[in-house]
C-alpha positions as CSV (number, residue, x, y, z in Angstrom):
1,X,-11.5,-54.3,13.0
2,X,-14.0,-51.4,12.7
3,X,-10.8,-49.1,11.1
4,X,-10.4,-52.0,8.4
5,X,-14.1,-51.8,7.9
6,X,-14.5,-47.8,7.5
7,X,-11.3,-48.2,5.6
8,X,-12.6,-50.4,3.2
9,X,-16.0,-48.5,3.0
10,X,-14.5,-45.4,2.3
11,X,-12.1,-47.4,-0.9
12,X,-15.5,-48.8,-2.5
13,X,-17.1,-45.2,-2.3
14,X,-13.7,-43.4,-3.7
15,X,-13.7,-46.1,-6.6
16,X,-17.5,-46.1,-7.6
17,X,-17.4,-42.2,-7.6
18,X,-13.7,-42.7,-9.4
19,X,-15.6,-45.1,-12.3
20,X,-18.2,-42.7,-12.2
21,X,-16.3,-40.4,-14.0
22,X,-13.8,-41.5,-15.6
23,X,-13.1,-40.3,-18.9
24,X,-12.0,-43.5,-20.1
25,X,-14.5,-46.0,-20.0
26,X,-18.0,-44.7,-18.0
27,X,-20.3,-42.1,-18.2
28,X,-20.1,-38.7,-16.5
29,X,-22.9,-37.7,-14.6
30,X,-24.0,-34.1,-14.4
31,X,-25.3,-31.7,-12.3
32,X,-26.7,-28.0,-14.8
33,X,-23.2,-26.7,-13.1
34,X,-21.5,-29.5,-15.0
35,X,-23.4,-29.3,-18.1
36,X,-23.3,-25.0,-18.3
37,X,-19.2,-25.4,-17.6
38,X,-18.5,-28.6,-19.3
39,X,-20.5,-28.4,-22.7
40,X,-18.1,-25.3,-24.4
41,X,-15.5,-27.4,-23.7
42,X,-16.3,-30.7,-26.1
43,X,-19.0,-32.1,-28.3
44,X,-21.0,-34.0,-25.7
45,X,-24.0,-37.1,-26.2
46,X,-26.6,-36.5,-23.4
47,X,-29.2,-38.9,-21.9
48,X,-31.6,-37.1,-19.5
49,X,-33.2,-39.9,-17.6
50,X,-35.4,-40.5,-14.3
51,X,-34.4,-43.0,-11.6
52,X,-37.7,-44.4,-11.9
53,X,-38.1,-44.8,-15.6
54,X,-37.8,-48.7,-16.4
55,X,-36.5,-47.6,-20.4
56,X,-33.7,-45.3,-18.6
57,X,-32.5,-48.1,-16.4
58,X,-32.5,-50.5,-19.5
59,X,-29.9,-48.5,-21.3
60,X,-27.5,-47.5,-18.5
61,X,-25.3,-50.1,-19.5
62,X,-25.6,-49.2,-23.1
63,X,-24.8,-46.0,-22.7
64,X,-21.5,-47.1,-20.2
65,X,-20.6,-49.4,-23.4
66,X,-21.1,-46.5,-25.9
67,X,-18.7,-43.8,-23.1
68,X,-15.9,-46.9,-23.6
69,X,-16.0,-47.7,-27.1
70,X,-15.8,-43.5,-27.9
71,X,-12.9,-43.7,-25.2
72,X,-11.1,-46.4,-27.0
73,X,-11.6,-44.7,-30.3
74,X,-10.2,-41.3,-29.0
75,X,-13.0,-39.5,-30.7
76,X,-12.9,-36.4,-28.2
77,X,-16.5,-36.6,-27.7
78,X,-17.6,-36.9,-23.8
79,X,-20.8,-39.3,-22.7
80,X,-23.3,-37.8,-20.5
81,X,-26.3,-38.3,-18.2
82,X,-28.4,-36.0,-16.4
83,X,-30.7,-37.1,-13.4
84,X,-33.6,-34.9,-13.9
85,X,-35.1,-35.8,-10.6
86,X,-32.7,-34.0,-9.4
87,X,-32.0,-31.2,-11.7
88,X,-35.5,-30.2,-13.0
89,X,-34.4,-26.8,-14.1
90,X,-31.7,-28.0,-16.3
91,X,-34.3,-30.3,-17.7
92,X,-37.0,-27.9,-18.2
93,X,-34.5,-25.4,-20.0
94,X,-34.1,-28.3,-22.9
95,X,-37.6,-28.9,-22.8
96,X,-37.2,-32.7,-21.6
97,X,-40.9,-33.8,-21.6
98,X,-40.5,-38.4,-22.0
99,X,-37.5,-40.3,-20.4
100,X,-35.3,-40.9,-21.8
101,X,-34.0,-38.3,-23.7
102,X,-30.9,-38.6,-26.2
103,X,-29.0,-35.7,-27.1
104,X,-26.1,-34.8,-29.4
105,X,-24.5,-31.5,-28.4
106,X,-21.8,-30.0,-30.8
107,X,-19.7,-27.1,-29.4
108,X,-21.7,-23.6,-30.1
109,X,-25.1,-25.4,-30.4
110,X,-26.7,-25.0,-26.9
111,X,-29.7,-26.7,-28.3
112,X,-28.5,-30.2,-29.2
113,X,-29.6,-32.7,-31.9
114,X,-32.5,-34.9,-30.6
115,X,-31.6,-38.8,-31.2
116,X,-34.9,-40.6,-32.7
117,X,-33.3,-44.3,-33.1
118,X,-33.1,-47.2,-32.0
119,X,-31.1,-47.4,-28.1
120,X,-28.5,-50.5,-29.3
121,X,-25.1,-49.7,-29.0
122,X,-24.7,-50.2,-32.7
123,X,-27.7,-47.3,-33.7
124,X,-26.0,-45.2,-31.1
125,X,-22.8,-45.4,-32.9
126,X,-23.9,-45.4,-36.5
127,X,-25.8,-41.8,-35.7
128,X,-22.4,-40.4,-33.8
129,X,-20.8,-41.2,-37.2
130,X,-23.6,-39.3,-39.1
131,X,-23.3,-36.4,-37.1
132,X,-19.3,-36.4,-37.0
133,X,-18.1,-38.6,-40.0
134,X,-14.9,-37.1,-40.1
135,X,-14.2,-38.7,-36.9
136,X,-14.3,-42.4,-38.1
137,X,-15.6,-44.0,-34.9
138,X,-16.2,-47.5,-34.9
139,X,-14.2,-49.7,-36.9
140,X,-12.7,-47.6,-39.9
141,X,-8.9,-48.0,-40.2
142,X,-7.5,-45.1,-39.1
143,X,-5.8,-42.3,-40.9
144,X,-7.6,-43.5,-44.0
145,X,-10.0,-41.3,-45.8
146,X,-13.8,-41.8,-44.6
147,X,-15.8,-43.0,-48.0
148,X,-18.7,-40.8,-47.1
149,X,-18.2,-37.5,-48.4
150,X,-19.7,-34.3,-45.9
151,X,-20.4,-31.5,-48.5
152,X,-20.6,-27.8,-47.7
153,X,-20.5,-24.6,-49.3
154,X,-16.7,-25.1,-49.9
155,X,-16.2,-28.3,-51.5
156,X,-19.6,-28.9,-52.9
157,X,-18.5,-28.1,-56.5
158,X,-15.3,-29.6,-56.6
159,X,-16.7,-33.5,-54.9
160,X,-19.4,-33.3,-57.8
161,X,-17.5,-31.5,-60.6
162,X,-15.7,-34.9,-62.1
163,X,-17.2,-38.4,-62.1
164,X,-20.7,-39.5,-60.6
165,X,-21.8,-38.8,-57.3
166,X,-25.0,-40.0,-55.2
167,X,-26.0,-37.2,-52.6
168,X,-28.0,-37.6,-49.8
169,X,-30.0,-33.8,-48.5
170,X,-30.8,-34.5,-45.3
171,X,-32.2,-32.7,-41.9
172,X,-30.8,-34.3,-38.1
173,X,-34.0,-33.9,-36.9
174,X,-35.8,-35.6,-39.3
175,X,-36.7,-39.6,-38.2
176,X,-36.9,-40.6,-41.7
177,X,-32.5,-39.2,-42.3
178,X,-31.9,-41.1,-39.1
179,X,-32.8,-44.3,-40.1
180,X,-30.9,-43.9,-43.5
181,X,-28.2,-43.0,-41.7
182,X,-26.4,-46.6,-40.9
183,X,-27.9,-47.5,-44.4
184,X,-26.4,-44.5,-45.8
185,X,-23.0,-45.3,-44.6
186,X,-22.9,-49.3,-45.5
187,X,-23.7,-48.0,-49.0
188,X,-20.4,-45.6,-49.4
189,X,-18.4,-48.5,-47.5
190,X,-19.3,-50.5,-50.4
191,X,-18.6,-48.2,-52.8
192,X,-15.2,-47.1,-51.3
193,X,-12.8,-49.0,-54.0
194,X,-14.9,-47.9,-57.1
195,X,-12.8,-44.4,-58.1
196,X,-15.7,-43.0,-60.4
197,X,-18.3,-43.2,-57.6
198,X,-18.6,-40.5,-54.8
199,X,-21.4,-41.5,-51.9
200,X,-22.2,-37.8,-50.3
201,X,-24.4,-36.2,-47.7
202,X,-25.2,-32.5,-47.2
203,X,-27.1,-30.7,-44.0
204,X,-29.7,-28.8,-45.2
205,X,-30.2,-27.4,-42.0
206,X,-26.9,-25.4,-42.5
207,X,-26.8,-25.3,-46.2
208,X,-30.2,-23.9,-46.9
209,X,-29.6,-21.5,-50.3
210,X,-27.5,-24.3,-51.7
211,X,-30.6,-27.3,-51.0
212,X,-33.2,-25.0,-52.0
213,X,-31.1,-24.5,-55.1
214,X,-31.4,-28.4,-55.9
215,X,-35.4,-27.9,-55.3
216,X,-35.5,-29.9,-51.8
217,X,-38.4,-29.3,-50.4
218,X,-38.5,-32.9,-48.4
219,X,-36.0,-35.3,-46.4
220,X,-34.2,-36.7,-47.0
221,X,-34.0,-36.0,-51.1
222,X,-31.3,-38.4,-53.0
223,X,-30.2,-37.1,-56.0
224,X,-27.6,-38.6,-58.5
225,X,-24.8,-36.4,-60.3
226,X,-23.0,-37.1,-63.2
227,X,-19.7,-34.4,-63.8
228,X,-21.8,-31.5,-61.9
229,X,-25.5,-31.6,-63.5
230,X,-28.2,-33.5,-61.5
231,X,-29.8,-36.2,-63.5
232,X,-31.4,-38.1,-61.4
233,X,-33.4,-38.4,-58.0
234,X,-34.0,-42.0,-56.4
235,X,-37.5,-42.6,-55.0
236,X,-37.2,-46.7,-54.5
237,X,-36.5,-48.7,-51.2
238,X,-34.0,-47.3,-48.9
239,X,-32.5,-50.5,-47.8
240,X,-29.0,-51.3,-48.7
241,X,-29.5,-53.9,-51.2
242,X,-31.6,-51.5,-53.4
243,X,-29.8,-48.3,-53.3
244,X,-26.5,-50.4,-54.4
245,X,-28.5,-51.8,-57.2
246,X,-29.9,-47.9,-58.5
247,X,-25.7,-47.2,-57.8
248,X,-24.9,-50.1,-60.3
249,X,-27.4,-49.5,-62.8
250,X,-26.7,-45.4,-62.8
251,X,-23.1,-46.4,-62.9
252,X,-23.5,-46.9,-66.6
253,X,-26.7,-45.0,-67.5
254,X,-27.1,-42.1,-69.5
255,X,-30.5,-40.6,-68.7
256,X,-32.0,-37.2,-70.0
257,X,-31.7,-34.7,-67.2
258,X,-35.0,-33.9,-65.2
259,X,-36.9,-30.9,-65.6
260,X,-37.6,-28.9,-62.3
261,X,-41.5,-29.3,-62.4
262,X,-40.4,-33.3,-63.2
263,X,-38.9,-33.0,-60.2
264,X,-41.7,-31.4,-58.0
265,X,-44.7,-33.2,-59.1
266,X,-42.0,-37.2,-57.6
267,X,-41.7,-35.2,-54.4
268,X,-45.5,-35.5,-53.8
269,X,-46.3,-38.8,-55.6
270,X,-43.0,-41.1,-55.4
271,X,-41.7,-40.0,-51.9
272,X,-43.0,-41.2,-48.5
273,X,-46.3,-41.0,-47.9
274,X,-45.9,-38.7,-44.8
275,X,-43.8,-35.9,-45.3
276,X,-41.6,-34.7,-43.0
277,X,-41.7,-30.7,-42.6
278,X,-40.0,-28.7,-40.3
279,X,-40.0,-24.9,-40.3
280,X,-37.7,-24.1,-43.3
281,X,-39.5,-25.6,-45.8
282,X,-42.9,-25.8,-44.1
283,X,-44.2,-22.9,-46.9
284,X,-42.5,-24.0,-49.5
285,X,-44.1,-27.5,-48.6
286,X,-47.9,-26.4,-48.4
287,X,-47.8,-23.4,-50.9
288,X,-50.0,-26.0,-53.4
289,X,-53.0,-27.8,-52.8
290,X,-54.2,-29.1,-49.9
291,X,-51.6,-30.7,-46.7
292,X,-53.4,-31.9,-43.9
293,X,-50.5,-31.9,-41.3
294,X,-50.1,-34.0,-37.9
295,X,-48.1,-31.6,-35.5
296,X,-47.3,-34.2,-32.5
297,X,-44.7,-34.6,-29.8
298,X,-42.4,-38.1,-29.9
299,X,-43.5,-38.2,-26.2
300,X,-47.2,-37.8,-26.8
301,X,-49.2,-41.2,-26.0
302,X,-52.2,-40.1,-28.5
303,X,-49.4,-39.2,-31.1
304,X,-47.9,-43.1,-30.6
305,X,-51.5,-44.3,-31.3
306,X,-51.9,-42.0,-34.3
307,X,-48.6,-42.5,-36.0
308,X,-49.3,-46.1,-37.7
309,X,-52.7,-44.4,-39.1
310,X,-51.6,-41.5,-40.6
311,X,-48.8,-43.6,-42.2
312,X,-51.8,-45.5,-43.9
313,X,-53.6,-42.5,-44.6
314,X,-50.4,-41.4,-46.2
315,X,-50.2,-44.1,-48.5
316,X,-53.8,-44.2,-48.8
317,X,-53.8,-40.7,-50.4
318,X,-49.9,-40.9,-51.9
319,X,-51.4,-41.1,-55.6
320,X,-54.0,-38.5,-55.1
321,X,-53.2,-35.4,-57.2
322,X,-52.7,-31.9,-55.1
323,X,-52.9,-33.7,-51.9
324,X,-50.1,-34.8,-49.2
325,X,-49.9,-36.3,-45.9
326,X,-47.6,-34.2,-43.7
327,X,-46.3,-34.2,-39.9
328,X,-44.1,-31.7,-37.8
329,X,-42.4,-32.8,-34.7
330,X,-42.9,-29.5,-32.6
331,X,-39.7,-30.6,-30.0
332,X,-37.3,-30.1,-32.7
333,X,-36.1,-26.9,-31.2
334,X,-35.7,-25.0,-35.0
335,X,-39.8,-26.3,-35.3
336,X,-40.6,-24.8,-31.6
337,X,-41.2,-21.2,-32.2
338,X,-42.8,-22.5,-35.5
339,X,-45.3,-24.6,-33.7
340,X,-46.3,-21.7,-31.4
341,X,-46.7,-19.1,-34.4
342,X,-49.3,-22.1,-35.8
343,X,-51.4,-21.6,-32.4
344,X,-50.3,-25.5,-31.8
345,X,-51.6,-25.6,-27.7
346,X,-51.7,-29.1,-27.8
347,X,-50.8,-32.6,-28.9
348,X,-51.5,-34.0,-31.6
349,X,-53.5,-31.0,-33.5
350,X,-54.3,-31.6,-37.3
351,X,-54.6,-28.5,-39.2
352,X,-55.7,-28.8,-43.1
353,X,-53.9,-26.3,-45.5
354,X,-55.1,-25.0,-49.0
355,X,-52.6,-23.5,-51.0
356,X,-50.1,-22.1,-48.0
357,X,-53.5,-20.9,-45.6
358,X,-54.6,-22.9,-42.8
359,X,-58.5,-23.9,-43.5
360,X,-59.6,-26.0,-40.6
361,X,-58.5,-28.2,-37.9
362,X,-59.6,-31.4,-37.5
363,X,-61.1,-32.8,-34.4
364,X,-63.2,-35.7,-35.2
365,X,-62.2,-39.1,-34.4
366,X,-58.9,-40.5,-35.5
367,X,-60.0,-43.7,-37.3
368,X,-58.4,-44.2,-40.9
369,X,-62.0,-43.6,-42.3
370,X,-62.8,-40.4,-40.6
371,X,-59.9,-39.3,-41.7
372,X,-59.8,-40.1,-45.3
373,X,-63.5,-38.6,-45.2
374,X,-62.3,-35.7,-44.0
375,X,-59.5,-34.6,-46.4
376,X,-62.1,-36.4,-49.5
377,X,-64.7,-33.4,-48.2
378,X,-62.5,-30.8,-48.9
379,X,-60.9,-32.5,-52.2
380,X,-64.6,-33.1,-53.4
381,X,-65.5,-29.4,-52.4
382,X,-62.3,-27.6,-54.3
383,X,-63.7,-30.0,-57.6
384,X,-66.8,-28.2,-57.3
């Protein structure tokens, strides 16, 4: 009787540790051995979690769902999770402050692409299928072509050289590209029949020369093309409904083609009123009139309670000439080294800029009033 007992204790352990990993369904848990060996191997999707942390054991059986759906859909791209109870090091090396932590590690990019989303398996998915389109995970048909077009150095040209094409510039790390993206990719399902319509995207992050080119300075920047020229850049709604509507409308228009100070004066007063920066077009970004910028951590709890009043004093301040509302998320790892060069110690620190040169740093209280009074004394000042 005990034999039968041990026997069947030692079957249960073989089979969790079996389910553990198995490639075809769960999630493979890592030790930093793992992770150093395993990541040159295959794009990977990390979640570096605590035991203890309520979020993290929420979305354990998310994340098992989102290892078996990327199993079924043979799209060569391994699920992760890394305890960091028990392997602080590895966790300190990616700079994992909050739990959890999501992830997306290509092959050759140690530094991984930080997930900002929702955690549902279906905001999970939609950002895998940003980040590798060509893949066609979830339920494209496969072997047919994927109706979002990923442009590049290579193809950029030919894509936009015939016919009219609707281009999204975009950064991964920025929050405001990550919730487009499942928007992004409804809108060229839709458009997938109609032959004289291209839907696009292009990472700026890789493509620098050819966004700056375009005059991007913020993301993401949508920009409609008719036979090659740029004619167009939509500042409405980025819900589905009204971006198919601009598509319908442009379908047929015939506009005059903007002019590239046109251009730079709707990047301050039609796009969002808190601009996203990150380090490669943080100059370019502050070079004119005064930015008062948030630098802030996701994880930060005095950045949570700041975010939805700088969003108003964004919009409180979106129509006042020579003046923008900005933010930089200092864990992006391209905005690290950035963030120190700007003497940020801690989180969140608001630094006003004048015409590219940092002027002061605010440290009053945060109410929507102090604020606003704050950037009005310098506007006032520079009228004087």
């Amino acid at each position: 009787m005990q034999l039968i007992l041990l026997l069947s204790l030692i079957y249960l352990a073989f089979s969790r540790v079996s389910c553990g990993h198995s490639e075809k369904s769960l999630t493979f848990k890592y030790t930093i051995n793992d992770f150093n060996v395993e990541l040159p191997k295959t794009d990977h999707f990390v979640m570096f979690y605590v035991p203890w942390c309520q979020q993290c054991t929420n979305l354990l059986s998310t994340w098992d769902q989102l290892a078996k759906l990327l199993s079924e859909k043979d799209a060569n791209i391994r699920v992760a999770k890394v305890d960091c109870m028990d392997d602080a090091k590895l966790c300190s090396e990616q700079d994992i402050t909050g739990y959890p932590v999501l992830k997306l590690f290509k092959v050759g990019n140690a530094e991984g692409i930080l997930f900002r989303g929702l955690r549902d398996l279906t905001s999970l998915t939609n950002f895998i299928n940003e980040q590798f389109i060509e893949r066609k995970i979830g339920h494209s048909e496969m072997g047919k072509e994927f109706p979002l077009k990923e442009l590049n150095f290579e193809n950029f040209d030919t894509v936009l050289e015939e016919g009219k094409s609707f281009v999204k510039f975009y950064a991964p790390w920025c929050g405001h590209c990550q919730r487009l993206a499942p928007t992004w990719l409804a809108l060229a399902k839709a458009m997938e029949f109609n032959e004289e319509i291209t839907i696009a995207k292009i990472d700026c992050t890789e493509y620098r020369g050819l966004c700056s080119s375009y005059d991007v300075r913020a993301y993401p920047t949508l920009l409609w093309f008719e036979n090659g020229q740029k004619l167009d850049r939509y500042t409405g709604e980025r819900s589905l409904e009204e971006l198919k509507k601009y598509v319908n409308k442009m379908a047929g228009a015939k506009i005059k083609t903007e002019t590239t100070e046109q251009i730079k004066t709707q990047v301050v007063e039609e796009g969002e009123p808190v601009v996203d920066l990150g380090a490669d077009i943080f100059k370019e970004e502050i070079k004119e009139g005064i930015t008062f910028v948030d630098f802030f951590s996701p994880w930060c709890g005095h950045c949570k309670r700041l975010a939805p009043t700088w969003e108003q004093l964004g919009k409180k301040l979106q129509n006042t000439k020579g003046v923008k509302i900005a933010k930089v998320d200092c864990t992006v790892p391209d905005n690290r080294e950035f963030c120190n060069q700007q003497e940020i110690d801690s989180f969140p620190s608001l630094f006003l800029y004048k015409d590219g040169e940092k002027i002061s740093q605010y440290s009053g209280n945060r109410e929507l009033q102090d604020l606003y009074d704050f950037v009005n004394t310098h506007i006032v000042h520079d009228e004087l």
